[in-house]
TORKOL-4160 file (C-alpha; in steps of 0.2 Angstrom, whole numbers, padded with zeros to 4 digits, m for minus):
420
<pt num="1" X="0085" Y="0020" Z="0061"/>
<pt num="2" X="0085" Y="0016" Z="0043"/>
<pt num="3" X="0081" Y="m0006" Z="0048"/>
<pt num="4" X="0065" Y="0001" Z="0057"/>
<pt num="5" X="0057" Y="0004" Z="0039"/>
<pt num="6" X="0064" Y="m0009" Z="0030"/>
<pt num="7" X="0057" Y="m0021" Z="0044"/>
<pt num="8" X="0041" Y="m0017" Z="0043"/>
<pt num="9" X="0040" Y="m0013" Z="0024"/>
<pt num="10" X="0043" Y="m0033" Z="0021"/>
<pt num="11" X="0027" Y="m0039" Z="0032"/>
<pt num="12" X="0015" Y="m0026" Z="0024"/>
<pt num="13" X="0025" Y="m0035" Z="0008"/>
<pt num="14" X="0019" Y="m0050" Z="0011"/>
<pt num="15" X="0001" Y="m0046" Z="0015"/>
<pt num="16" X="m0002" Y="m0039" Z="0001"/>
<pt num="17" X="0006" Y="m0047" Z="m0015"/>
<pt num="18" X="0015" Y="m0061" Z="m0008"/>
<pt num="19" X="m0001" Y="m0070" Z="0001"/>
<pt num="20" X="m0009" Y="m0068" Z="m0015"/>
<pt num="21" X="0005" Y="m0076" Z="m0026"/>
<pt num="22" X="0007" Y="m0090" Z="m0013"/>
<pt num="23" X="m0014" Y="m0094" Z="m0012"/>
<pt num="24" X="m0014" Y="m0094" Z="m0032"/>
<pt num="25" X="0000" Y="m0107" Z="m0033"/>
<pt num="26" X="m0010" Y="m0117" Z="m0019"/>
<pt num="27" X="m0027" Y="m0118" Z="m0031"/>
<pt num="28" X="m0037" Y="m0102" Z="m0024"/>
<pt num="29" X="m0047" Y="m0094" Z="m0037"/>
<pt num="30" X="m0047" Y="m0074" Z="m0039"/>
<pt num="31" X="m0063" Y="m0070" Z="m0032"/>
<pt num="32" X="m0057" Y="m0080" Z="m0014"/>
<pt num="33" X="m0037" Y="m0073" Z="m0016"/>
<pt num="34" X="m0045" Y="m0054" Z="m0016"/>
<pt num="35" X="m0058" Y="m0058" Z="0000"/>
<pt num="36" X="m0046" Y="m0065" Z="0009"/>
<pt num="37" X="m0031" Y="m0052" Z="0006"/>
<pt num="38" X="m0043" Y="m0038" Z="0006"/>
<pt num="39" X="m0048" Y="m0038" Z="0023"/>
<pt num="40" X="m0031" Y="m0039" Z="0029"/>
<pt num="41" X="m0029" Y="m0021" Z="0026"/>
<pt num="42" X="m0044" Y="m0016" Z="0037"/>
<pt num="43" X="m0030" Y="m0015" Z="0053"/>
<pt num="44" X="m0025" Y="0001" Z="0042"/>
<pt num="45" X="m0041" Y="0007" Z="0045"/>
<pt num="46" X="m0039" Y="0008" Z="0061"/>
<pt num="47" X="m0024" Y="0017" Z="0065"/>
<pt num="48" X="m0030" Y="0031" Z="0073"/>
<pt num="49" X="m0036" Y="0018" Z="0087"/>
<pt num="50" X="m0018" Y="0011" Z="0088"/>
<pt num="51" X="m0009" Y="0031" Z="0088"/>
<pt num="52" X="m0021" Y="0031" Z="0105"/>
<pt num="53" X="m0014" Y="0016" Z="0110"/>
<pt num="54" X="0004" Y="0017" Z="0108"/>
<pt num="55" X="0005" Y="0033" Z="0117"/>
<pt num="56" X="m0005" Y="0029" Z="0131"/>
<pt num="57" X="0002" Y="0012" Z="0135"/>
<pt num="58" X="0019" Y="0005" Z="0138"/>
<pt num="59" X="0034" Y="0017" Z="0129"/>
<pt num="60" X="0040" Y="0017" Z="0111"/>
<pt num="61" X="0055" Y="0006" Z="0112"/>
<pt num="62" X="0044" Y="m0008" Z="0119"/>
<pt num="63" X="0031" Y="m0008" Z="0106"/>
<pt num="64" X="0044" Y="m0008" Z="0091"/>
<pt num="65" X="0052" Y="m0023" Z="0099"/>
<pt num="66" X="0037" Y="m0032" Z="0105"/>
<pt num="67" X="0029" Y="m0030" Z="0085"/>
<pt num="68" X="0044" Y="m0036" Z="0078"/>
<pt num="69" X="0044" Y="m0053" Z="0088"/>
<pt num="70" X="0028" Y="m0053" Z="0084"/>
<pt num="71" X="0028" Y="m0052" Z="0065"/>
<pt num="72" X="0045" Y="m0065" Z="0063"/>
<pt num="73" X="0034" Y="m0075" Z="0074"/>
<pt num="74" X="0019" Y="m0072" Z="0063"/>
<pt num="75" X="0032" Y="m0076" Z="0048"/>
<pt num="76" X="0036" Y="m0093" Z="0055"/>
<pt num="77" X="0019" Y="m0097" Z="0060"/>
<pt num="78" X="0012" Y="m0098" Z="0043"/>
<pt num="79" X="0031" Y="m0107" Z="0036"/>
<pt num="80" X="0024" Y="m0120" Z="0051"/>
<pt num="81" X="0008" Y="m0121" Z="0043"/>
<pt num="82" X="0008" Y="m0119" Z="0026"/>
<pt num="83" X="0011" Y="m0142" Z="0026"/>
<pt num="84" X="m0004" Y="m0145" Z="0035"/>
<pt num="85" X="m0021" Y="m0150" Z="0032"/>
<pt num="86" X="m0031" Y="m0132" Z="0038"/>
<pt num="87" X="m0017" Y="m0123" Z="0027"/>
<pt num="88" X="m0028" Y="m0110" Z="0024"/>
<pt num="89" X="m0036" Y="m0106" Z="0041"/>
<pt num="90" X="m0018" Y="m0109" Z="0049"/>
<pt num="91" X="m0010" Y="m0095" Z="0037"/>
<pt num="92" X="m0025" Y="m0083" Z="0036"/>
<pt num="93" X="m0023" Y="m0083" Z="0056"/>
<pt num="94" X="m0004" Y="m0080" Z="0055"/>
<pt num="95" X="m0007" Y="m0066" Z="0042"/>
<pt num="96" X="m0019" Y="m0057" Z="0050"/>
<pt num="97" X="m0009" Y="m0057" Z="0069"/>
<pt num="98" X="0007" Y="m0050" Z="0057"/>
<pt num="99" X="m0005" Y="m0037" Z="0047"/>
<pt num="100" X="m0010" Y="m0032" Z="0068"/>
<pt num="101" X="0008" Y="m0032" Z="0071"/>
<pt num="102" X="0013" Y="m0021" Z="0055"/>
<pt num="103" X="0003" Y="m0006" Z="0059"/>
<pt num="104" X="0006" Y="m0004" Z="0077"/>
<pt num="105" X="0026" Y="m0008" Z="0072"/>
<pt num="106" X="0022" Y="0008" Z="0059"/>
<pt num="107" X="0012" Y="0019" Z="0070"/>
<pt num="108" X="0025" Y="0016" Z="0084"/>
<pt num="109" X="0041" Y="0021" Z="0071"/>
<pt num="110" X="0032" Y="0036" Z="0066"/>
<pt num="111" X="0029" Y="0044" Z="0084"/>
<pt num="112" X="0045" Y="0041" Z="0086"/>
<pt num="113" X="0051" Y="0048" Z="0068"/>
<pt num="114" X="0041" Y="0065" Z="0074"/>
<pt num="115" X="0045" Y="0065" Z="0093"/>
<pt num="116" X="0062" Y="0062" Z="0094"/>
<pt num="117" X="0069" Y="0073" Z="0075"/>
<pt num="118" X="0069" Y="0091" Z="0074"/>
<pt num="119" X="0062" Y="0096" Z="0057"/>
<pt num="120" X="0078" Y="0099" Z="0049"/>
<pt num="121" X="0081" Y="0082" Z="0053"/>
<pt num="122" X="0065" Y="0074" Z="0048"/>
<pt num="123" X="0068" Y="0083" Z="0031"/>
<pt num="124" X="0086" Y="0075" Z="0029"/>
<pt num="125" X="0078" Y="0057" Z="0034"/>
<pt num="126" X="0063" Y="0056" Z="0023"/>
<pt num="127" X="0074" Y="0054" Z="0009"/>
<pt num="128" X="0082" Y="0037" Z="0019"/>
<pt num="129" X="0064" Y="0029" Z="0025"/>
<pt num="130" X="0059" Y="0031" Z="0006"/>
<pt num="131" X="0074" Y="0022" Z="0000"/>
<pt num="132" X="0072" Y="0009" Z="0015"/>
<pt num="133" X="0055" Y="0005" Z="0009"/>
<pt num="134" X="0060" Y="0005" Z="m0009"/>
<pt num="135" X="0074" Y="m0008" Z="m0006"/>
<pt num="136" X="0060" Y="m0018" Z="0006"/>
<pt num="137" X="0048" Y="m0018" Z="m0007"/>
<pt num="138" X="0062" Y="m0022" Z="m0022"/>
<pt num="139" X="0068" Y="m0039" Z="m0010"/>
<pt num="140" X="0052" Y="m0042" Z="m0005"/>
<pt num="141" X="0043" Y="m0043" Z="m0021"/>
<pt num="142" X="0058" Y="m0045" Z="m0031"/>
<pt num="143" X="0070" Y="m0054" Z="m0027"/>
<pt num="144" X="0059" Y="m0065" Z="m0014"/>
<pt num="145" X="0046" Y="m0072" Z="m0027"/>
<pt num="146" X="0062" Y="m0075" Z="m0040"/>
<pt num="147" X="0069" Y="m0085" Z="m0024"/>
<pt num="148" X="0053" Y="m0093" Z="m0023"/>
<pt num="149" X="0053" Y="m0098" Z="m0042"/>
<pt num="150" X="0071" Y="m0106" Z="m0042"/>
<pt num="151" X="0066" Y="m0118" Z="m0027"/>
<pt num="152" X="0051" Y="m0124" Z="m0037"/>
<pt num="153" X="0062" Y="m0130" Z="m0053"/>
<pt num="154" X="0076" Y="m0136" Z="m0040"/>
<pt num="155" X="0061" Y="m0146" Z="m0029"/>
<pt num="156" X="0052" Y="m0151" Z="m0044"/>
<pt num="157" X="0035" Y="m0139" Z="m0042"/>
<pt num="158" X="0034" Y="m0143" Z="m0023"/>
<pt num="159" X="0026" Y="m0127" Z="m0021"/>
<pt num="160" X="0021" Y="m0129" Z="m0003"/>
<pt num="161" X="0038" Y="m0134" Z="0002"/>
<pt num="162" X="0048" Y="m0118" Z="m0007"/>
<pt num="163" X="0034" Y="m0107" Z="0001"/>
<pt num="164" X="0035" Y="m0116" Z="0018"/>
<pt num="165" X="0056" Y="m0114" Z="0015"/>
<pt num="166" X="0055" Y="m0094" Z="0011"/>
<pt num="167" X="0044" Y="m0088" Z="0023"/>
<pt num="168" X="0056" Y="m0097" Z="0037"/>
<pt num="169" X="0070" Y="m0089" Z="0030"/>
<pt num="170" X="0060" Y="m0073" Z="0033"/>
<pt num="171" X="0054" Y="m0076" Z="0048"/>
<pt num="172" X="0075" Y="m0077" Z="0054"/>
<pt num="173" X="0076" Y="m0060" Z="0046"/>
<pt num="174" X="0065" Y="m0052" Z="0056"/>
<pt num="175" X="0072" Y="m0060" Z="0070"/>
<pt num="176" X="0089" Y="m0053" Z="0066"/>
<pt num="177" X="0081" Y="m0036" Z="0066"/>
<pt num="178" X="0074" Y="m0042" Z="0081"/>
<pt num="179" X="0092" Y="m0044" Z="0090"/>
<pt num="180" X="0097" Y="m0029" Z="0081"/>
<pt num="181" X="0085" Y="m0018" Z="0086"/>
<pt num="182" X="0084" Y="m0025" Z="0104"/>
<pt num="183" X="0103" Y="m0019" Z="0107"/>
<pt num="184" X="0102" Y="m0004" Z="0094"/>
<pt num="185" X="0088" Y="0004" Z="0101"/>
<pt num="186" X="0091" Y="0015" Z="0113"/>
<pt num="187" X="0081" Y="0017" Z="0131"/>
<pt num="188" X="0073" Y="0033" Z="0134"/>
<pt num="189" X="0058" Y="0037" Z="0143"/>
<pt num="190" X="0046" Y="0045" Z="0134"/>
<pt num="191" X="0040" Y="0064" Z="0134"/>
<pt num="192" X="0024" Y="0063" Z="0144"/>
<pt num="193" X="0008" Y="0064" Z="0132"/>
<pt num="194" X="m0008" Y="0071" Z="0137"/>
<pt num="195" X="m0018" Y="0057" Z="0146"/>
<pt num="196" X="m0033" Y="0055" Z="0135"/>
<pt num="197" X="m0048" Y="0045" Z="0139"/>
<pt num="198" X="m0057" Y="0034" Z="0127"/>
<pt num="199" X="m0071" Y="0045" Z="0130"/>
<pt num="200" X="m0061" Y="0059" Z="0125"/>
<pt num="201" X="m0055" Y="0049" Z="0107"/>
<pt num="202" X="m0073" Y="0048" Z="0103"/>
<pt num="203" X="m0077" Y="0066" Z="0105"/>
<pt num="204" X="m0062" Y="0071" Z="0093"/>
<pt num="205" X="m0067" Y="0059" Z="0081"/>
<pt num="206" X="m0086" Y="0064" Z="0082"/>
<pt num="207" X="m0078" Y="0085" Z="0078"/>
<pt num="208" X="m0068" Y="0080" Z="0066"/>
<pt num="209" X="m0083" Y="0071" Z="0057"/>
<pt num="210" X="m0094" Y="0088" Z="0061"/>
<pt num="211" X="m0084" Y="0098" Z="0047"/>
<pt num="212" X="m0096" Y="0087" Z="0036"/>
<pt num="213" X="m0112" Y="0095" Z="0044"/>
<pt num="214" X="m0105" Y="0111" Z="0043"/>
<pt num="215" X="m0117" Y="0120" Z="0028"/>
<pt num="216" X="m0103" Y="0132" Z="0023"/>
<pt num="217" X="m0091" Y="0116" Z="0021"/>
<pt num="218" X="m0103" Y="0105" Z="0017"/>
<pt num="219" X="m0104" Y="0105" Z="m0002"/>
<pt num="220" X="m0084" Y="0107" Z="m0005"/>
<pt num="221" X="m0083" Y="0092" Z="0005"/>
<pt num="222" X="m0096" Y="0082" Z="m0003"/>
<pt num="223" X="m0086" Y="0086" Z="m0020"/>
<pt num="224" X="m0069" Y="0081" Z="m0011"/>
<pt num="225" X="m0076" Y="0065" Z="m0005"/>
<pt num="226" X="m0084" Y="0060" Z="m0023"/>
<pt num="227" X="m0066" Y="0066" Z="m0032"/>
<pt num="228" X="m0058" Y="0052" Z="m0019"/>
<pt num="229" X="m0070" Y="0038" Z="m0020"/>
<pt num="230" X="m0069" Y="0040" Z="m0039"/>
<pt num="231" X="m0049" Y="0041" Z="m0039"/>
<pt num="232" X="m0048" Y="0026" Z="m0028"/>
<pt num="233" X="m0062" Y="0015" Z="m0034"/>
<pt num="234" X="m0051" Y="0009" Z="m0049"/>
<pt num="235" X="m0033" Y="0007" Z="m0043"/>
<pt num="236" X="m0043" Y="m0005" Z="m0031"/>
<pt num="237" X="m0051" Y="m0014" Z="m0043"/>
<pt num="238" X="m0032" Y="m0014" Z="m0051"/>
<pt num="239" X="m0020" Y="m0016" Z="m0036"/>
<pt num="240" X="m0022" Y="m0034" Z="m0034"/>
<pt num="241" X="m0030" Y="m0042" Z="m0051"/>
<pt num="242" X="m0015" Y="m0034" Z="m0060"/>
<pt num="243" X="m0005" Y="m0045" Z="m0052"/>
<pt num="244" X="m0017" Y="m0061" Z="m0052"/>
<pt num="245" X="m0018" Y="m0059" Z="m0072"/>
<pt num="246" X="0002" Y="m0058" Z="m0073"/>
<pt num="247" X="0005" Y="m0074" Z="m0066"/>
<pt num="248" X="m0013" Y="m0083" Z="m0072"/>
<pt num="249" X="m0014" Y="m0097" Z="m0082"/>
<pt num="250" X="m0014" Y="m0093" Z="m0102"/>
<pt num="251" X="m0029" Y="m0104" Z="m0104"/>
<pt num="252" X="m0038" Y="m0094" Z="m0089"/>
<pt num="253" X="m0035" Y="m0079" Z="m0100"/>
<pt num="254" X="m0017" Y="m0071" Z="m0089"/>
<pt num="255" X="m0001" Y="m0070" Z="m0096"/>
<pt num="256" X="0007" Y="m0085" Z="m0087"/>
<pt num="257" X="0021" Y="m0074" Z="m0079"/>
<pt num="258" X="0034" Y="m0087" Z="m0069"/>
<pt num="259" X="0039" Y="m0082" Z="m0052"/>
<pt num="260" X="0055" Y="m0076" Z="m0059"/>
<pt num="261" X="0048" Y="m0066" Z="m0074"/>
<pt num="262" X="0037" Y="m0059" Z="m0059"/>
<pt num="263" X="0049" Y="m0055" Z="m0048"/>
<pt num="264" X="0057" Y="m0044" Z="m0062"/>
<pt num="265" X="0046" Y="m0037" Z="m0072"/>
<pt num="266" X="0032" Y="m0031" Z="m0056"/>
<pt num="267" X="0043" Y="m0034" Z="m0042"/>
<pt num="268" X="0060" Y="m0024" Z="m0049"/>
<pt num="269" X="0055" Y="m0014" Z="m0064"/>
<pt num="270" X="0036" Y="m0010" Z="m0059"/>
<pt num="271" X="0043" Y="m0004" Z="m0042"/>
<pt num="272" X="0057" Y="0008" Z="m0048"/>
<pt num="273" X="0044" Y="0015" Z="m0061"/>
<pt num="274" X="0034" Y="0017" Z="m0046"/>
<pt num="275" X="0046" Y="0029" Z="m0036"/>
<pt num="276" X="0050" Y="0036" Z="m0054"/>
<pt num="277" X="0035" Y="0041" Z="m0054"/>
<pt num="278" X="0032" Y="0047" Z="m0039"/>
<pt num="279" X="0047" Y="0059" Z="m0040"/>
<pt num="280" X="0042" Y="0068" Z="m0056"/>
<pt num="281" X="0024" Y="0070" Z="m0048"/>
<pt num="282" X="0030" Y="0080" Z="m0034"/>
<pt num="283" X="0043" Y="0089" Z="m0043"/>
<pt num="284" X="0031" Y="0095" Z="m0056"/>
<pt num="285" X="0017" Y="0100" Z="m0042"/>
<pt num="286" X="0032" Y="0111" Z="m0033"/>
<pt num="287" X="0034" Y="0120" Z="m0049"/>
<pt num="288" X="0019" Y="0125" Z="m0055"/>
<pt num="289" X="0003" Y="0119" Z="m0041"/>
<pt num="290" X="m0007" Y="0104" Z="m0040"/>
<pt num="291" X="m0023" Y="0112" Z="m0048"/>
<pt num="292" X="m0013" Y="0113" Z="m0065"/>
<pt num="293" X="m0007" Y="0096" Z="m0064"/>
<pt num="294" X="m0023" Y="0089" Z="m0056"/>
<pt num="295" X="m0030" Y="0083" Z="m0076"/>
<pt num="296" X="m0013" Y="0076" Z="m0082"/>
<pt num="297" X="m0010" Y="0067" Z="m0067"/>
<pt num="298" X="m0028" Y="0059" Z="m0064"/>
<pt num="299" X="m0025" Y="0053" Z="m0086"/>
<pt num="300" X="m0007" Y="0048" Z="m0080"/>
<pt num="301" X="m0015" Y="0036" Z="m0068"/>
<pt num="302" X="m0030" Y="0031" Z="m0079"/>
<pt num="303" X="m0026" Y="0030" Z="m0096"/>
<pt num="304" X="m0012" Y="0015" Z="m0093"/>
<pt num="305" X="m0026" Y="0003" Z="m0089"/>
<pt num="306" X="m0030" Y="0005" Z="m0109"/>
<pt num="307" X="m0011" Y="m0007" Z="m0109"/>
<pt num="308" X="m0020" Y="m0021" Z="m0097"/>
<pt num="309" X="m0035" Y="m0021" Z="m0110"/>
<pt num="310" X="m0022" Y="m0025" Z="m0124"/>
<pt num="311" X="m0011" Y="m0036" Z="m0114"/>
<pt num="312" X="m0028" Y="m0047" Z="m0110"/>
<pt num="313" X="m0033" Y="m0047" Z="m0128"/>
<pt num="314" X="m0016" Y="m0053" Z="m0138"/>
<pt num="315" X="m0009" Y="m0062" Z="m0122"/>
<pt num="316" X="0009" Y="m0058" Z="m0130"/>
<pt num="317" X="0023" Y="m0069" Z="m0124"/>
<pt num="318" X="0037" Y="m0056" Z="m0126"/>
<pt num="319" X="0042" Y="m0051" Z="m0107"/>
<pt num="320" X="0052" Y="m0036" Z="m0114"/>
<pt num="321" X="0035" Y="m0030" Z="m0121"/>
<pt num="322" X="0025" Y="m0034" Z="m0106"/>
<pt num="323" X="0039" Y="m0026" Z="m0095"/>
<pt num="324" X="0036" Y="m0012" Z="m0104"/>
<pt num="325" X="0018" Y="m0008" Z="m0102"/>
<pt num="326" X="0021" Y="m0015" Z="m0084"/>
<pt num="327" X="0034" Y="0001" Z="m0084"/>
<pt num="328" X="0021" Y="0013" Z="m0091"/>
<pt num="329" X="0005" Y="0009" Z="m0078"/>
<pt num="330" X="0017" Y="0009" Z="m0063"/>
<pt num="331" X="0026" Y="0026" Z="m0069"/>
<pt num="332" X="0008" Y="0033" Z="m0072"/>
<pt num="333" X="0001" Y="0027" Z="m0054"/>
<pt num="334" X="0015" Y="0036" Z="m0045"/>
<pt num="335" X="0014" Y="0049" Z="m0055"/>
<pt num="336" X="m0005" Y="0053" Z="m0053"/>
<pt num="337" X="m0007" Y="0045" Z="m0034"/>
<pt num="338" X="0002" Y="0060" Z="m0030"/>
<pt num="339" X="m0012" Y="0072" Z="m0036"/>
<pt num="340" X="m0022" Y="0060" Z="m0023"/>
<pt num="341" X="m0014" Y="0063" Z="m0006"/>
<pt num="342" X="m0013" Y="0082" Z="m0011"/>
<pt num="343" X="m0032" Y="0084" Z="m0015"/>
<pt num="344" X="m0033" Y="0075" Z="0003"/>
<pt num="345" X="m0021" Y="0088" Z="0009"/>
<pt num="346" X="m0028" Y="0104" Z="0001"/>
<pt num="347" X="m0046" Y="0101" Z="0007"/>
<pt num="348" X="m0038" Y="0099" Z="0026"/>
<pt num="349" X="m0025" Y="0111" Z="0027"/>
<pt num="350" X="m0036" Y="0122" Z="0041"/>
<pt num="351" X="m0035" Y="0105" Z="0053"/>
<pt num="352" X="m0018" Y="0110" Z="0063"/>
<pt num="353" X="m0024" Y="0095" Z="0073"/>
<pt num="354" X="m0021" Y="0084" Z="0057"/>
<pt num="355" X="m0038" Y="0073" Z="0063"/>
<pt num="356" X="m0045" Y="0077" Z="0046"/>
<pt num="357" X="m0032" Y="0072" Z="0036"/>
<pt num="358" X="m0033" Y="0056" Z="0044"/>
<pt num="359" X="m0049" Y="0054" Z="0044"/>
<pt num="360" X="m0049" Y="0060" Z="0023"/>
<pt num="361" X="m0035" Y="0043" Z="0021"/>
<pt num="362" X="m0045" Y="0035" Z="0031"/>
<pt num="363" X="m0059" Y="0036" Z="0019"/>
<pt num="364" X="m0048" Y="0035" Z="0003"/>
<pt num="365" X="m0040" Y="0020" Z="0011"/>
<pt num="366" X="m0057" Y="0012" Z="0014"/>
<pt num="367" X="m0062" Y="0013" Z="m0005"/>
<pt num="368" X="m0045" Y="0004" Z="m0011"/>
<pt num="369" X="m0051" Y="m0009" Z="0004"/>
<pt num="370" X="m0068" Y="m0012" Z="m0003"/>
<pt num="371" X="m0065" Y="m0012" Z="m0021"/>
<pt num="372" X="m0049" Y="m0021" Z="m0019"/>
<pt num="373" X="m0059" Y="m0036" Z="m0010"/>
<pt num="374" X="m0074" Y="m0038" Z="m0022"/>
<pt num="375" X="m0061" Y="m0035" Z="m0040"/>
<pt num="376" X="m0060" Y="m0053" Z="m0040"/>
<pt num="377" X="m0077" Y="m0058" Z="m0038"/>
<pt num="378" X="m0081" Y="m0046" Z="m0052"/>
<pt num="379" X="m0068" Y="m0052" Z="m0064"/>
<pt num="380" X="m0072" Y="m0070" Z="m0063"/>
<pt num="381" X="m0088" Y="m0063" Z="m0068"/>
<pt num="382" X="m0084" Y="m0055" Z="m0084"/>
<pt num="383" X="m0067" Y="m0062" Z="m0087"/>
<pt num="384" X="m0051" Y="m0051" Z="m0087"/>
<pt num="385" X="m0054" Y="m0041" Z="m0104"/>
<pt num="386" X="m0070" Y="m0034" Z="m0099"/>
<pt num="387" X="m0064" Y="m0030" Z="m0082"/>
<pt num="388" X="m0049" Y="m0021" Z="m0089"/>
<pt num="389" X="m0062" Y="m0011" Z="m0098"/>
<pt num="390" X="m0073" Y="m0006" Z="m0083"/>
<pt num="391" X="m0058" Y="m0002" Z="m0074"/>
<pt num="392" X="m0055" Y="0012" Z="m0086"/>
<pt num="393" X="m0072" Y="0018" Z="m0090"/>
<pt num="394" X="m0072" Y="0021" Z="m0070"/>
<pt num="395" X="m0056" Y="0031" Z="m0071"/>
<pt num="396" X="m0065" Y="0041" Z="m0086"/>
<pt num="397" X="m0078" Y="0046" Z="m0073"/>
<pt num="398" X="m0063" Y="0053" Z="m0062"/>
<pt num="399" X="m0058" Y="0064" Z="m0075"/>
<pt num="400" X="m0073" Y="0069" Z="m0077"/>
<pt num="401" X="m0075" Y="0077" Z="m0059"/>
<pt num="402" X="m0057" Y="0084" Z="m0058"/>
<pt num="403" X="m0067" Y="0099" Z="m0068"/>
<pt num="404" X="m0079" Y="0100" Z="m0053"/>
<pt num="405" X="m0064" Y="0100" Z="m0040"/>
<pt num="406" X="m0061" Y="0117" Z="m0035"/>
<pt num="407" X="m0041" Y="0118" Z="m0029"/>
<pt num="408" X="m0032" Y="0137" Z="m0025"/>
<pt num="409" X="m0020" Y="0139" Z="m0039"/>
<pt num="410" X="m0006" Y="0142" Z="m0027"/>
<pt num="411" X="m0007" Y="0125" Z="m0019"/>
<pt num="412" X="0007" Y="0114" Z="m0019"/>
<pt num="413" X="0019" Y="0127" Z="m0027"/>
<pt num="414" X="0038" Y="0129" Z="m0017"/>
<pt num="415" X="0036" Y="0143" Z="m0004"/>
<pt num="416" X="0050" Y="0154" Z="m0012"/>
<pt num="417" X="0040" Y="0152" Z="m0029"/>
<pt num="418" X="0026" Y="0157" Z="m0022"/>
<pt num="419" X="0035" Y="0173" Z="m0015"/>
<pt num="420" X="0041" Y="0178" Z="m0033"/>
């Protein structure tokens, strides 16, 4: 059900780029925005706890409709408390029960996605679950923070009262889905799953963790998990100051973005150069195999950053300019991320399980985690220039290890390619 993804694209939205657009306008500096929206990923981390959950507990229809209350309450929640005194402690409560509610709500819609589709049909849908979270990301970012921007001028700069206003129109969204889904849905019971213990949990995830103590495994992997640490590390560091420096105070060194030139020039343009991006990547992969694209791709999504050293230089006021290298570094991320998930992918292709694949995005997504939480701290430090610039010597060193990376020729390349 194509609303399933969109629903739970807007929360995940608005943990992790409209929390930190909300707490800059309310006076946070960088280094506590990035603490305090980093962590909220950590639930991600866990989802191999919550996979365990939803199937052992309750059925699939119950948990989708359960997390979607919870997330428009969660959305009202911090609307409620946003006029308050403990603003802060009221809204990183509610943000943190609706980033717990997310990723249940995700894990839960893709069980179902893979329980309940054939193959053929699975195939058919990914195409609409990638436009659904496209179109999420565009309102949510987009056309959401322009939203935002208008009830400013219209309320004079009352800043905690558009913020209060939006994220209550929100929270009656996801209600709607809510009673959408509630009737939409239909009841099934559930194919029985094998009734693992907790006990049992553990001893997969201490296997899965053995290929690392495995002496014929153990250098590749030691390579693989290097390549991956290094790839992250920067788009952490990136991910979130990007956007703090767009909509920063000229005299704080940013570029003084408004919410509506945000909401175009990141939240519309930056997300369709994104899925751009992401397109060519695995079309170009299909053709001709990730180990020929591995060092174009890993530039693709390095070399851009050279446009944030400039942008924080000159400070130029044009917005068709910045819009442009906005176009460029988002383009050049979906582009080379695909290299990424691939590298993860290659190196646990022998897991039919899957358990090592999760465990390698695990890992992947523990780096964005921890770089992404202490970029702001590190930036206020050395200012955004010079941050700018260590984000790209990092990626340098990325490049550097995509000559040590040892990928099968053959990898990635269409099957009927690979035939001929």
């Amino acid at each position: 059900m194509p609303t399933l993804y969109f629903s739970n694209t807007l929360p995940y939205v608005a943990i992790t780029t409209l929390a930190m657009i909300f707490y800059k306008q309310l006076g946070l500096n960088n280094a506590e925005i990035t603490f305090y929206t980093g962590w909220l990923y950590l639930p991600w981390l866990l989802k191999p706890v919550w996979k365990w959950l939803v199937r052992r507990m309750a059925n699939k229809r119950w948990w989708l409709l359960v997390t979607e209350l919870t997330m428009g309450t969660a959305f009202g929640g911090v609307a409620l408390t946003i006029p308050t005194p403990s603003w802060l402690q009221g809204t990183l409560a509610f943000f943190w029960l609706m980033a717990l509610a997310c990723v249940i709500h995700e894990t839960t819609g893709e069980a179902l996605y893979h329980d309940t589709l054939s193959e053929e049909k699975q195939a058919w849908f990914a195409g609409i679950r990638s436009i659904c979270h496209r179109l999420a990301i565009i309102f949510g970012q987009g056309v959401l923070v322009m939203f935002v921007g208008n009830l400013q001028i219209i309320h004079r700069n009352s800043i905690s009262l558009s913020w209060s206003f939006t994220f209550y129109i929100v929270a009656g969204l996801m209600l709607l889905f809510w009673v959408w889904h509630l009737f939409a849905i239909p009841k099934w019971r559930d194919e029985n799953q094998p009734n693992k213990s907790l006990r049992q949990l553990g001893q997969q995830i201490k296997d899965t963790c053995g290929i690392f103590l495995a002496p014929q495994k153990r250098k590749e992997w030691v390579m693989a998990i290097v390549f991956v640490t290094l790839y992250a590390v920067p788009q952490g560091l990136l991910s979130k100051i990007s956007t703090l420096f767009l909509i920063d105070a000229i005299h704080r060194g940013g570029l003084g973005l408004s919410p509506q030139e945000y909401g175009l020039v990141q939240g519309t343009i930056g997300v369709i150069a994104l899925g751009i991006g992401g397109f060519m990547g695995g079309l170009v992969i299909s053709r001709n195999g990730l180990r020929r694209w591995l060092l174009p791709m890993t530039w693709s999504i390095t070399f851009p950053t050279i446009l944030y050293v400039y942008l924080s230089y000159v400070q130029p006021s044009s917005l068709l300019l910045i819009s442009l290298f906005v176009f460029i570094q988002q383009w050049g991320y979906g582009f080379g991320f695909t290299a990424l998930m691939l590298c993860i992918m290659y190196y646990c292709k022998a897991d039919l399980s899957g358990r090592q694949y999760v465990l390698g995005t695990t890992i992947m997504s523990s780096m964005l985690m921890l770089s992404s939480v202490l970029s702001g701290y590190l930036q206020l430090q050395v200012g955004y220039p010079t941050f700018f610039i260590l984000v790209f010597a990092c990626g340098l060193l990325t490049i550097l290890t995509t000559f040590f990376v040892k990928i099968d020729s053959s990898f990635g390349k269409h099957e009927e390619e690979n035939e001929s």
